[in-house]
PQR file with spaces between the fields and no chain letter, atoms N, CA, C, O and H, PARSE charges and radii, in Angstrom:
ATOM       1  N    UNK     1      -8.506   15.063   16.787 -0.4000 1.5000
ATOM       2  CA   UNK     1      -7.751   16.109   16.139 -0.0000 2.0000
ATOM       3  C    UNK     1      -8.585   17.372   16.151  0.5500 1.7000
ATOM       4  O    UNK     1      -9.668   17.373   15.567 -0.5500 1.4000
ATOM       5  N    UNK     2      -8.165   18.397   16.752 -0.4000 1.5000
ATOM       6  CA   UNK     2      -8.699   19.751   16.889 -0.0000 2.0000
ATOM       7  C    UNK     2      -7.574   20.966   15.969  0.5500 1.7000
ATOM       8  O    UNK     2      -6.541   21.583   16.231 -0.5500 1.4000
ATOM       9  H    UNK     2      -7.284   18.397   17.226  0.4000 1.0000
ATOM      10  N    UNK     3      -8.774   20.789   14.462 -0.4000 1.5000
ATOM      11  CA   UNK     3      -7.922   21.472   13.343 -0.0000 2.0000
ATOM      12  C    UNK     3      -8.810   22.519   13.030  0.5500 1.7000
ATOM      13  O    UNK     3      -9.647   22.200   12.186 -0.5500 1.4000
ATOM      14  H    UNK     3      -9.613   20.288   14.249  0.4000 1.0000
ATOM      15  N    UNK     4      -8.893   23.850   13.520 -0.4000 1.5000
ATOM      16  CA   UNK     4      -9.486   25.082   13.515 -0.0000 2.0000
ATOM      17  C    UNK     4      -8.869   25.883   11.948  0.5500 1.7000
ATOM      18  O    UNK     4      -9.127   27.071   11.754 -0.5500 1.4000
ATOM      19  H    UNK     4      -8.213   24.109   14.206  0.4000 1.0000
ATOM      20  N    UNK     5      -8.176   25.189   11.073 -0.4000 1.5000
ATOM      21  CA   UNK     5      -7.691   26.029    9.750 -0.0000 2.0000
ATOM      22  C    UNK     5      -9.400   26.112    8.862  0.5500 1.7000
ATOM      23  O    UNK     5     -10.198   25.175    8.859 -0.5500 1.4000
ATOM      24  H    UNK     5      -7.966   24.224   11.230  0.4000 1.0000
ATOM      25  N    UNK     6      -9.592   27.250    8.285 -0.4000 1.5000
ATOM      26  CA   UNK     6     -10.709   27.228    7.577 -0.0000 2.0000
ATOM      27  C    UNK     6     -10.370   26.315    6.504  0.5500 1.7000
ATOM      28  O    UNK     6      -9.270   25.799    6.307 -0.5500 1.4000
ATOM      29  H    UNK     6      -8.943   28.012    8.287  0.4000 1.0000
ATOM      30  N    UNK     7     -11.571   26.155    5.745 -0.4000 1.5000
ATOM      31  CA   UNK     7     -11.452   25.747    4.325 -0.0000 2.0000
ATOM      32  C    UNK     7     -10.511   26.503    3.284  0.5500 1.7000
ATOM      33  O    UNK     7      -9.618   25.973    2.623 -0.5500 1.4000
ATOM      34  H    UNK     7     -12.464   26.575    5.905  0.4000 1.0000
ATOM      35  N    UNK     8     -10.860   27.752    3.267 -0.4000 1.5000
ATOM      36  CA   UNK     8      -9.819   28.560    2.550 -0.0000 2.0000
ATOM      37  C    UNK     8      -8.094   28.073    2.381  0.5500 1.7000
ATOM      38  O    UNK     8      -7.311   28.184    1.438 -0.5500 1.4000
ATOM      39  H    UNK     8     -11.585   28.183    3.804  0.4000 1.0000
ATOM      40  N    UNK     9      -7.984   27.631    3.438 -0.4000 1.5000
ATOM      41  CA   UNK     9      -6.272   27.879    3.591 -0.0000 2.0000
ATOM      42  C    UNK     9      -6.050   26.567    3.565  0.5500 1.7000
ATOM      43  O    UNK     9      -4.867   26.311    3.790 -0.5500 1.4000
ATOM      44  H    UNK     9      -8.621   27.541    4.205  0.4000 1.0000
ATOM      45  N    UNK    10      -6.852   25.452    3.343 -0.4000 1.5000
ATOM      46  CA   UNK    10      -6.329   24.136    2.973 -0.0000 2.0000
ATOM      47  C    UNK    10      -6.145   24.001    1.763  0.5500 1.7000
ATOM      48  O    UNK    10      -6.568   24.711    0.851 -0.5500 1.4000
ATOM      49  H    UNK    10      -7.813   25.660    3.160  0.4000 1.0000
ATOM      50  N    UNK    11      -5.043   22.413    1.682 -0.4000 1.5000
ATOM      51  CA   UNK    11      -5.081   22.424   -0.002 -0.0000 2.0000
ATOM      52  C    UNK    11      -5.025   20.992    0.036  0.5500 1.7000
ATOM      53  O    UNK    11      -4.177   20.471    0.761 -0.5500 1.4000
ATOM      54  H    UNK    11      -4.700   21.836    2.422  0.4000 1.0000
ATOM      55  N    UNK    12      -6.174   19.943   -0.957 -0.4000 1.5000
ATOM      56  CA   UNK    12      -6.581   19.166   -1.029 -0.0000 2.0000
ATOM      57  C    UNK    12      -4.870   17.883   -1.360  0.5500 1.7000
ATOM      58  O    UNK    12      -3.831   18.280   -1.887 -0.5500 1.4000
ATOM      59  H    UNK    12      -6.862   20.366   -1.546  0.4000 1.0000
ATOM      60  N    UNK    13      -5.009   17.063   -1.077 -0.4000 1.5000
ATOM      61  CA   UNK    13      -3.840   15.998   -1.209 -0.0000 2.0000
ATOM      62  C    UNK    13      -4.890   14.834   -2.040  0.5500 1.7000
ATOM      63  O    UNK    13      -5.958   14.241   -1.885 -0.5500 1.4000
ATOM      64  H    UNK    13      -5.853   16.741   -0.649  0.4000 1.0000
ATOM      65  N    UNK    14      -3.545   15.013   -3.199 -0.4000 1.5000
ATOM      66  CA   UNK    14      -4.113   14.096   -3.960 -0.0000 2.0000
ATOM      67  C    UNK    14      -2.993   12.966   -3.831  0.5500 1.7000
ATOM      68  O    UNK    14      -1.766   13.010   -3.915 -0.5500 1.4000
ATOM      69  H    UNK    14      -2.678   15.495   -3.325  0.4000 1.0000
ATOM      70  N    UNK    15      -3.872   11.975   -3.602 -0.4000 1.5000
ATOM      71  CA   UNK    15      -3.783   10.217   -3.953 -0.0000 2.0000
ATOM      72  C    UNK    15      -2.985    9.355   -5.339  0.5500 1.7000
ATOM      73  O    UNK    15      -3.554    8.421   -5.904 -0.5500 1.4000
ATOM      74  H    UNK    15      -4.869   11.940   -3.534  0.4000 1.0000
ATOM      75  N    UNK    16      -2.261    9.613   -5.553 -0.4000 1.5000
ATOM      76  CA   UNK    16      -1.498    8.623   -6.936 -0.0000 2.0000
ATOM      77  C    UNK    16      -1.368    6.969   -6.700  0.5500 1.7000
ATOM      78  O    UNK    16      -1.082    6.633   -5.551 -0.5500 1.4000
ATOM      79  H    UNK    16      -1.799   10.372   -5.094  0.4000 1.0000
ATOM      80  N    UNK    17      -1.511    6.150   -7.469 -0.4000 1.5000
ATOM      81  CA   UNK    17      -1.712    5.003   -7.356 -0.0000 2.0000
ATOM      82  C    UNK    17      -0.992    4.117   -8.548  0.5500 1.7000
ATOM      83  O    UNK    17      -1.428    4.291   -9.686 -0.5500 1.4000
ATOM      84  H    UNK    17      -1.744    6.423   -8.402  0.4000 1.0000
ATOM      85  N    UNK    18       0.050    3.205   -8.360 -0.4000 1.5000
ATOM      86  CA   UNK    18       0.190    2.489   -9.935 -0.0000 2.0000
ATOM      87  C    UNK    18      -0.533    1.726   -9.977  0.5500 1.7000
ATOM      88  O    UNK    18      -0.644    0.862   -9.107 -0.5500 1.4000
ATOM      89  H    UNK    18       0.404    3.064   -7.436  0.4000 1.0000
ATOM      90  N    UNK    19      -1.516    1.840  -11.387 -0.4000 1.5000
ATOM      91  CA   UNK    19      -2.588    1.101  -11.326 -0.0000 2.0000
ATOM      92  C    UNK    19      -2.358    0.422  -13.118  0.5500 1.7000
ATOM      93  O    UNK    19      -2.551    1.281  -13.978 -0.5500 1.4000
ATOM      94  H    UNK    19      -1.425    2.541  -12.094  0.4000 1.0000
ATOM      95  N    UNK    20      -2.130   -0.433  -13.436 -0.4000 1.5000
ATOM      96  CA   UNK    20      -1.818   -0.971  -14.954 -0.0000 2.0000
ATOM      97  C    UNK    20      -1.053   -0.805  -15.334  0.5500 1.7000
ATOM      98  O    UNK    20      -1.019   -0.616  -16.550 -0.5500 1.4000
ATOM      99  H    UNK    20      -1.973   -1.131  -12.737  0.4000 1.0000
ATOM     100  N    UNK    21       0.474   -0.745  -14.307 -0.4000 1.5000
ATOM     101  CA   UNK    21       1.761   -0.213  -15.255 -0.0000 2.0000
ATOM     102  C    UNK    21       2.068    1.426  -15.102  0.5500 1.7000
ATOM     103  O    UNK    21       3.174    1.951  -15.229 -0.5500 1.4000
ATOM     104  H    UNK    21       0.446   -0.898  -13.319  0.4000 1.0000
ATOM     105  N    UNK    22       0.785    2.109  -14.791 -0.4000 1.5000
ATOM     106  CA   UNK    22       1.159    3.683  -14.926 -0.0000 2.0000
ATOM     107  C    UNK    22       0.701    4.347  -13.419  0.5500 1.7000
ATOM     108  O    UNK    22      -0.101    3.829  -12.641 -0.5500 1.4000
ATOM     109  H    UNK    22      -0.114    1.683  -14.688  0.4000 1.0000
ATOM     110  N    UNK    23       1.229    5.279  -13.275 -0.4000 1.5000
ATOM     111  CA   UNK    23       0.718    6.202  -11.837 -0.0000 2.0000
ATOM     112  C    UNK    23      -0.840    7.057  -12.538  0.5500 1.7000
ATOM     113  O    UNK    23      -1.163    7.496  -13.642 -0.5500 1.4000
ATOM     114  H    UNK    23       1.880    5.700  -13.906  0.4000 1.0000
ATOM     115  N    UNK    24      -1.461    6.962  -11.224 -0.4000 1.5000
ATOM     116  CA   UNK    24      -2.698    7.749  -11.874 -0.0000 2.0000
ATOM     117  C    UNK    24      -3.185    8.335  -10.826  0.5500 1.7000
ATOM     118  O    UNK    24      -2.879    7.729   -9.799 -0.5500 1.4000
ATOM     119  H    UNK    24      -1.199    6.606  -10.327  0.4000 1.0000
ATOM     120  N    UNK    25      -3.990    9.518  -10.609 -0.4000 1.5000
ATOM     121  CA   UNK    25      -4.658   10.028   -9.655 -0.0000 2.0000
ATOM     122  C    UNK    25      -5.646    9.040   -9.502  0.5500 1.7000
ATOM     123  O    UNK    25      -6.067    8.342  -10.425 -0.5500 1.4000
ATOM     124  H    UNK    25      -4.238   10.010  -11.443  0.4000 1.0000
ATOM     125  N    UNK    26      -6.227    8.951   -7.652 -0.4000 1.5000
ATOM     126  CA   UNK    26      -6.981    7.864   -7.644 -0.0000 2.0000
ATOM     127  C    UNK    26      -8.192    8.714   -7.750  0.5500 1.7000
ATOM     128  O    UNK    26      -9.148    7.948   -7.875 -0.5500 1.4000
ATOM     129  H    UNK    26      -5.886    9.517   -6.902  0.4000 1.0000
ATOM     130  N    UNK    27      -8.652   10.159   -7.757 -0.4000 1.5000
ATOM     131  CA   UNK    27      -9.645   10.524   -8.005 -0.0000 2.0000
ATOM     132  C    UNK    27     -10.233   10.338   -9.565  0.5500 1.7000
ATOM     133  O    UNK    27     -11.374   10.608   -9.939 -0.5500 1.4000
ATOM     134  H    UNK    27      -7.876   10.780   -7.655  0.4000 1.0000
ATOM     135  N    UNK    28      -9.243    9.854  -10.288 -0.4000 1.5000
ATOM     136  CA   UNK    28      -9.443    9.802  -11.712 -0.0000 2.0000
ATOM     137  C    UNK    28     -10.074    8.409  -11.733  0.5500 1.7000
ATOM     138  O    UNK    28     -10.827    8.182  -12.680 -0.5500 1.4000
ATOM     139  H    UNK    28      -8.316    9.634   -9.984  0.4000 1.0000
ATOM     140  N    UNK    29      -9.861    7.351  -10.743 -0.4000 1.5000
ATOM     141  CA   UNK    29     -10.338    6.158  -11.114 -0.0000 2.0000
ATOM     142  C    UNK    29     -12.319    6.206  -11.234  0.5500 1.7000
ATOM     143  O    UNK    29     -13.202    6.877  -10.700 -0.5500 1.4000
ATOM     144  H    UNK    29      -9.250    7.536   -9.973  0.4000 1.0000
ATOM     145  N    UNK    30     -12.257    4.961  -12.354 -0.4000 1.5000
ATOM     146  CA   UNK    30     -14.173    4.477  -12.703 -0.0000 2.0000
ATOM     147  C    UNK    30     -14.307    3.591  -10.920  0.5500 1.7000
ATOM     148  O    UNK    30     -13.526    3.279  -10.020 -0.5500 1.4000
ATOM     149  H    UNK    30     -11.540    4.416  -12.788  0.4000 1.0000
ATOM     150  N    UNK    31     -15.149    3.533  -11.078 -0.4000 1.5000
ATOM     151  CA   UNK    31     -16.347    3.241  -10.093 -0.0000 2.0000
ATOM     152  C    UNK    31     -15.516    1.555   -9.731  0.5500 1.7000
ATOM     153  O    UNK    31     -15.330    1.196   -8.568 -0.5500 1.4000
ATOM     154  H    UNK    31     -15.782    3.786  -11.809  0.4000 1.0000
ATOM     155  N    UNK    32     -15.195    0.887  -10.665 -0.4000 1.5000
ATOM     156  CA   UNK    32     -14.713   -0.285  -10.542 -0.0000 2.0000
ATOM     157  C    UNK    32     -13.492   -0.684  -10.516  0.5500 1.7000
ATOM     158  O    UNK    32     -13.264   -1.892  -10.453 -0.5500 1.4000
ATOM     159  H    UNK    32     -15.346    1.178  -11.610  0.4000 1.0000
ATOM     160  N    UNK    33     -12.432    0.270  -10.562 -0.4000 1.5000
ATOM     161  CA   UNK    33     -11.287    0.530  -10.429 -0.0000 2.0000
ATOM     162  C    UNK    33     -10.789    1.289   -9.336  0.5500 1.7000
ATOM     163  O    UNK    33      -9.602    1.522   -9.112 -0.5500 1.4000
ATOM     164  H    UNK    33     -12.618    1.251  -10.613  0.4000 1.0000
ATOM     165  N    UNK    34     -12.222    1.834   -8.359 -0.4000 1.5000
ATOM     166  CA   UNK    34     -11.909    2.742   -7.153 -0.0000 2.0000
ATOM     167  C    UNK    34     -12.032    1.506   -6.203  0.5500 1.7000
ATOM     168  O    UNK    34     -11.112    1.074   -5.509 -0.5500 1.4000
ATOM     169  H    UNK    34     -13.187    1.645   -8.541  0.4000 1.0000
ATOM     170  N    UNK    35     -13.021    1.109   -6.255 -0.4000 1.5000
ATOM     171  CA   UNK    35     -13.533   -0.490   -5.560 -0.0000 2.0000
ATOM     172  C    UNK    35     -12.477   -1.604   -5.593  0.5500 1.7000
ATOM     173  O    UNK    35     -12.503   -2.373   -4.632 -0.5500 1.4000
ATOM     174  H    UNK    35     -13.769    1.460   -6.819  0.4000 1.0000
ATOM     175  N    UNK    36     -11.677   -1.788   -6.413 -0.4000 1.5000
ATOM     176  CA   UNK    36     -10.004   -2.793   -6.673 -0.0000 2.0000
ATOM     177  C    UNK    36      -9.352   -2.161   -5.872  0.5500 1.7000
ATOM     178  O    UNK    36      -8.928   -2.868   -4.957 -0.5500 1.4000
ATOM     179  H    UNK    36     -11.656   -1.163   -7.194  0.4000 1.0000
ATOM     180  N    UNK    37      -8.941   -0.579   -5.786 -0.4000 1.5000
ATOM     181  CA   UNK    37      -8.037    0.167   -5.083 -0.0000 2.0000
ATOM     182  C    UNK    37      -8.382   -0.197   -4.175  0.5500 1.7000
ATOM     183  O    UNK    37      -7.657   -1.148   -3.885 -0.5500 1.4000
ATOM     184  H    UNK    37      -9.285   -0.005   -6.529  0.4000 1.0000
ATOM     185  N    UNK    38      -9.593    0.052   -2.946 -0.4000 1.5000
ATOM     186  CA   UNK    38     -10.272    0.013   -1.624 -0.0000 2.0000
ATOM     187  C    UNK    38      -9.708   -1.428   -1.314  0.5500 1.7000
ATOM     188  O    UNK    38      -8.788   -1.599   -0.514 -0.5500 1.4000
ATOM     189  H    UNK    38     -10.182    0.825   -3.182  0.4000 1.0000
ATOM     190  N    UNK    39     -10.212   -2.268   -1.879 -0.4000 1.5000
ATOM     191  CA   UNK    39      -9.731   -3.811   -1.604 -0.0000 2.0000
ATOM     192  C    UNK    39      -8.076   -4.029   -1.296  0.5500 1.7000
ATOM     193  O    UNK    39      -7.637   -4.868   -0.508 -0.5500 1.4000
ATOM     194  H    UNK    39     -10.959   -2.130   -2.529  0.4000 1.0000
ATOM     195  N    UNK    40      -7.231   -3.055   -2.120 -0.4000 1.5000
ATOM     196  CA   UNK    40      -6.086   -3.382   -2.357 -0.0000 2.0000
ATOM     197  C    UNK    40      -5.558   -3.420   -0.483  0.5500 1.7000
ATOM     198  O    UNK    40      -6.011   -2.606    0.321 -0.5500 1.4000
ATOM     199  H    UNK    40      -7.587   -2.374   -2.760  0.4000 1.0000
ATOM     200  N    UNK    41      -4.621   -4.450   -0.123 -0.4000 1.5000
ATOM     201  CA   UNK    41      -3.937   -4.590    1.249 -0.0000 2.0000
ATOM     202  C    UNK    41      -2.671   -3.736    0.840  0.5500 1.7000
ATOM     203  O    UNK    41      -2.089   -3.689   -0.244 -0.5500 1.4000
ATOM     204  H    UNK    41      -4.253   -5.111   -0.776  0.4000 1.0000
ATOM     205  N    UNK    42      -2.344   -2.892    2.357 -0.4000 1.5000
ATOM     206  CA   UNK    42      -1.424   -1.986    2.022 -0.0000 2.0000
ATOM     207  C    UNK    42      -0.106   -3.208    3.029  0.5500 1.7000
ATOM     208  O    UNK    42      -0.471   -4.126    3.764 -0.5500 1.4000
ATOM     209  H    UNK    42      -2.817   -2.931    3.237  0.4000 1.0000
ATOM     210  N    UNK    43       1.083   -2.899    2.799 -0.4000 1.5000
ATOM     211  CA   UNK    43       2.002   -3.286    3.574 -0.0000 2.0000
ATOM     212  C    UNK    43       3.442   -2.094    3.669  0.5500 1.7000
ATOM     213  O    UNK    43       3.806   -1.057    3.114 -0.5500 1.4000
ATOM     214  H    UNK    43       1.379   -2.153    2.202  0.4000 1.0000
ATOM     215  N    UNK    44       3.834   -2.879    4.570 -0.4000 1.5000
ATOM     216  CA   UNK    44       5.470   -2.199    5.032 -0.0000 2.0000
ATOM     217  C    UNK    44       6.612   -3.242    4.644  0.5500 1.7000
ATOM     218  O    UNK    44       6.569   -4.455    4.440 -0.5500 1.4000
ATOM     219  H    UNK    44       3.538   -3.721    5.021  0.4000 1.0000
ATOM     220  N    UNK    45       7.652   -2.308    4.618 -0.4000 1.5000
ATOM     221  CA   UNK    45       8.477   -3.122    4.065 -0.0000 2.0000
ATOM     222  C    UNK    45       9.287   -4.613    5.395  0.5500 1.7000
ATOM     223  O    UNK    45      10.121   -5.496    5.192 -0.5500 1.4000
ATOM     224  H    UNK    45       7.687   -1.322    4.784  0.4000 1.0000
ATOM     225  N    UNK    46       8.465   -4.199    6.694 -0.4000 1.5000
ATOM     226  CA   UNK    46       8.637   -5.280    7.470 -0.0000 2.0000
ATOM     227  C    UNK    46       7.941   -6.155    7.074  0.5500 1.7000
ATOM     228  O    UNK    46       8.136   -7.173    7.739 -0.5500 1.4000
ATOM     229  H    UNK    46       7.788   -3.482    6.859  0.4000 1.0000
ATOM     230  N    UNK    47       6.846   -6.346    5.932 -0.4000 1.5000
ATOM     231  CA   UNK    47       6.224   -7.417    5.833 -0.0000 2.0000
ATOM     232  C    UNK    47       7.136   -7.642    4.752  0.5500 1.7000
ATOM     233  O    UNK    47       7.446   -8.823    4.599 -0.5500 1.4000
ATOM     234  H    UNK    47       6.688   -5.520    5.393  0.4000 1.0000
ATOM     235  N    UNK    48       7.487   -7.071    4.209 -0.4000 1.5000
ATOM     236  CA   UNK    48       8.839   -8.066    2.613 -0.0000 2.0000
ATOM     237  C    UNK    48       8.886   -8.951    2.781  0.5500 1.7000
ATOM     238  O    UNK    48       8.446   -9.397    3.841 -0.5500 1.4000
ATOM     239  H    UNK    48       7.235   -6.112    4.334  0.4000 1.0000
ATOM     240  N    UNK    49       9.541   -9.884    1.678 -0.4000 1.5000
ATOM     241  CA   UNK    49       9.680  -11.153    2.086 -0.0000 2.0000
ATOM     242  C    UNK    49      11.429  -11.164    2.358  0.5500 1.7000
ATOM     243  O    UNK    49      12.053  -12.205    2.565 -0.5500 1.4000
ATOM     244  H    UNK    49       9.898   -9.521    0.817  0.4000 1.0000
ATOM     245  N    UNK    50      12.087   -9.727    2.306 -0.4000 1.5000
ATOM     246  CA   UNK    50      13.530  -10.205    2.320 -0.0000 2.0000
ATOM     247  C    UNK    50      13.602   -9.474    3.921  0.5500 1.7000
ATOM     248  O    UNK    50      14.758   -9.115    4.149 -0.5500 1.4000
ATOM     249  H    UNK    50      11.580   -8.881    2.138  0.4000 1.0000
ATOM     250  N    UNK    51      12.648   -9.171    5.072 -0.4000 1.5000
ATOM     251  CA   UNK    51      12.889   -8.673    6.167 -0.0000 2.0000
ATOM     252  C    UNK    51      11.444   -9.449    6.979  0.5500 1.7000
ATOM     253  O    UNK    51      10.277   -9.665    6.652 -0.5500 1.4000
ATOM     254  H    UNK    51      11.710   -9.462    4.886  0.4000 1.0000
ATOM     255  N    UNK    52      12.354   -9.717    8.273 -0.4000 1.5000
ATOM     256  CA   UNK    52      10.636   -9.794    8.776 -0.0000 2.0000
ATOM     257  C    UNK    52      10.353  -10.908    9.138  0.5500 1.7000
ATOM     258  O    UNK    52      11.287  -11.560    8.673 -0.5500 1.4000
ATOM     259  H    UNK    52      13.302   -9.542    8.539  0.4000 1.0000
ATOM     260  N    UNK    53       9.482  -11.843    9.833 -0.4000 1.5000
ATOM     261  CA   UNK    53       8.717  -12.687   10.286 -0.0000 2.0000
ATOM     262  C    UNK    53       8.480  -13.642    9.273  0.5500 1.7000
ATOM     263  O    UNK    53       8.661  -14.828    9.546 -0.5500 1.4000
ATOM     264  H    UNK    53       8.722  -11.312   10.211  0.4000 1.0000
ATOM     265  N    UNK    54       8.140  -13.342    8.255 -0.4000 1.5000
ATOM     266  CA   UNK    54       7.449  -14.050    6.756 -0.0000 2.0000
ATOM     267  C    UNK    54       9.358  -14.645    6.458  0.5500 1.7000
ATOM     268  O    UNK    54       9.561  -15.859    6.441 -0.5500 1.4000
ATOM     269  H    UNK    54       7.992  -12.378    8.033  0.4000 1.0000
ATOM     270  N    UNK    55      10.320  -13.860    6.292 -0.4000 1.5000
ATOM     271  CA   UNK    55      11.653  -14.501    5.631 -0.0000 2.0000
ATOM     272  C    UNK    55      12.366  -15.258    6.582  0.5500 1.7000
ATOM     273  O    UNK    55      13.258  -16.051    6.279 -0.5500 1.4000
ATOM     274  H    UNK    55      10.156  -12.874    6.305  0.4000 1.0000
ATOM     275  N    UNK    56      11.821  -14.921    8.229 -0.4000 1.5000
ATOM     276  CA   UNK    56      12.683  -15.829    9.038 -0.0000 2.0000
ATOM     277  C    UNK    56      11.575  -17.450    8.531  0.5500 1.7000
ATOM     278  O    UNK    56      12.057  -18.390    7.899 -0.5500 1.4000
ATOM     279  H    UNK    56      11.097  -14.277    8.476  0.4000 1.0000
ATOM     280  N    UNK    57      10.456  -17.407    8.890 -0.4000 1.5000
ATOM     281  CA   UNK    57      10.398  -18.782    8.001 -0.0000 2.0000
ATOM     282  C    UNK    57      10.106  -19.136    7.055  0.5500 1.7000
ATOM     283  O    UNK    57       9.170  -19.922    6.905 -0.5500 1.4000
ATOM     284  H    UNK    57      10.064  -16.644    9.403  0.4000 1.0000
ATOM     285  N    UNK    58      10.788  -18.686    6.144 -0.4000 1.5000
ATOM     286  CA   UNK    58      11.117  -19.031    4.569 -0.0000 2.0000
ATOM     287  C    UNK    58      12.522  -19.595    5.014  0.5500 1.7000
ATOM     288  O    UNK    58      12.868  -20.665    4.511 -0.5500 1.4000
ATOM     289  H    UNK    58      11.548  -18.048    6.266  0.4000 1.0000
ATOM     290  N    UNK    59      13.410  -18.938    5.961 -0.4000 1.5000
ATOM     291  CA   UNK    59      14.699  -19.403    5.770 -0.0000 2.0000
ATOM     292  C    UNK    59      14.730  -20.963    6.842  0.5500 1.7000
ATOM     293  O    UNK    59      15.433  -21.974    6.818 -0.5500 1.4000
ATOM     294  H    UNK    59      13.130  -18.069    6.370  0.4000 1.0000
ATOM     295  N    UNK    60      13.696  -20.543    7.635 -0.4000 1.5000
ATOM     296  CA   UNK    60      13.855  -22.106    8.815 -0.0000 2.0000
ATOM     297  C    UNK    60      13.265  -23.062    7.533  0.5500 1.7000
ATOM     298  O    UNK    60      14.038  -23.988    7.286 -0.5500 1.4000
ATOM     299  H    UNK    60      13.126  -19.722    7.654  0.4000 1.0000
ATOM     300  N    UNK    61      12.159  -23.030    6.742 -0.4000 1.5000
ATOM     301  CA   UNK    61      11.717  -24.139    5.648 -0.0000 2.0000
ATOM     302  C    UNK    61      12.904  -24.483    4.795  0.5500 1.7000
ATOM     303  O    UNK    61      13.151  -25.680    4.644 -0.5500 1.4000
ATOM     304  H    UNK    61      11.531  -22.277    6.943  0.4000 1.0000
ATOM     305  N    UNK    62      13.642  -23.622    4.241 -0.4000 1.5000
ATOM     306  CA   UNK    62      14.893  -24.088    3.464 -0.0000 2.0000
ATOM     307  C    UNK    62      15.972  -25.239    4.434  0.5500 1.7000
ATOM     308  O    UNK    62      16.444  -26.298    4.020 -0.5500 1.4000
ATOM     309  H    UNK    62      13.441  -22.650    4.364  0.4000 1.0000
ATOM     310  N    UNK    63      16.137  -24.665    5.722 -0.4000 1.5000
ATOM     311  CA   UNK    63      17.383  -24.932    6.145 -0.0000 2.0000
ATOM     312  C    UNK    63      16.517  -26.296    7.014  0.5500 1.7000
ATOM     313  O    UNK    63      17.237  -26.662    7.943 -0.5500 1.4000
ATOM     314  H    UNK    63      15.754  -23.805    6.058  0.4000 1.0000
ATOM     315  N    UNK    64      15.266  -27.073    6.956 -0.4000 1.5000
ATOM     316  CA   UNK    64      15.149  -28.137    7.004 -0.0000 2.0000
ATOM     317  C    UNK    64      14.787  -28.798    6.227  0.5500 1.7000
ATOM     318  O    UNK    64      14.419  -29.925    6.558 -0.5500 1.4000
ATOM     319  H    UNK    64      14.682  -26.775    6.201  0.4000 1.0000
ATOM     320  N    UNK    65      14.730  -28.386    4.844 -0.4000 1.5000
ATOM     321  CA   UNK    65      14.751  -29.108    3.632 -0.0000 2.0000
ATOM     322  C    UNK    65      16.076  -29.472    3.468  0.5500 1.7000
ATOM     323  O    UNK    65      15.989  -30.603    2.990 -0.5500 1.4000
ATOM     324  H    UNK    65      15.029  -27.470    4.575  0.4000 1.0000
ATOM     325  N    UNK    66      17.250  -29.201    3.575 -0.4000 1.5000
ATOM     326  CA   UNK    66      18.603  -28.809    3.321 -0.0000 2.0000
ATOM     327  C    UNK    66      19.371  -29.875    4.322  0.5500 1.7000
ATOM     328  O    UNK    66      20.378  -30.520    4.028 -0.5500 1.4000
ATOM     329  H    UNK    66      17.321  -28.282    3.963  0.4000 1.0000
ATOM     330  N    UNK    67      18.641  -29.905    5.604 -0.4000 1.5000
ATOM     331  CA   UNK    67      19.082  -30.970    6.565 -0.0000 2.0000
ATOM     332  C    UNK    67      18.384  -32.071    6.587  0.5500 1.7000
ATOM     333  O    UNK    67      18.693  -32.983    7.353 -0.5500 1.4000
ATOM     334  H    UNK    67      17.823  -29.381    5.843  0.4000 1.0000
């Protein structure tokens, strides 16, 4: 990426996170709550369990329990 904008004319993007029930800036997180975030696995909603690879066999396990 060849991004020639100075510093001046940027504007920082902040990070929100639900973290205990509430949204929070993740710059606001302690030291040990930034380290949980980092760990955290991100997904798409192709990984759902109601779309996707993961629900086609959820539905083949049902439908040979069933037979």
């Amino acid at each position: 990426m060849n991004d020639n904008t100075p510093k001046q004319q940027r504007t920082k993007c902040e990070i929100f996170s639900r973290s205990m029930g509430f949204i929070q800036r993740v710059s606001n997180f302690n030291v040990g709550k930034f380290a949980e975030f980092s760990e955290r696995k991100m997904f798409t909603e192709n990984n759902g369990l109601n779309t996707g690879v993961r629900h086609q066999d959820l539905l083949k396990k049902k439908q040979l329990k069933a037979a």
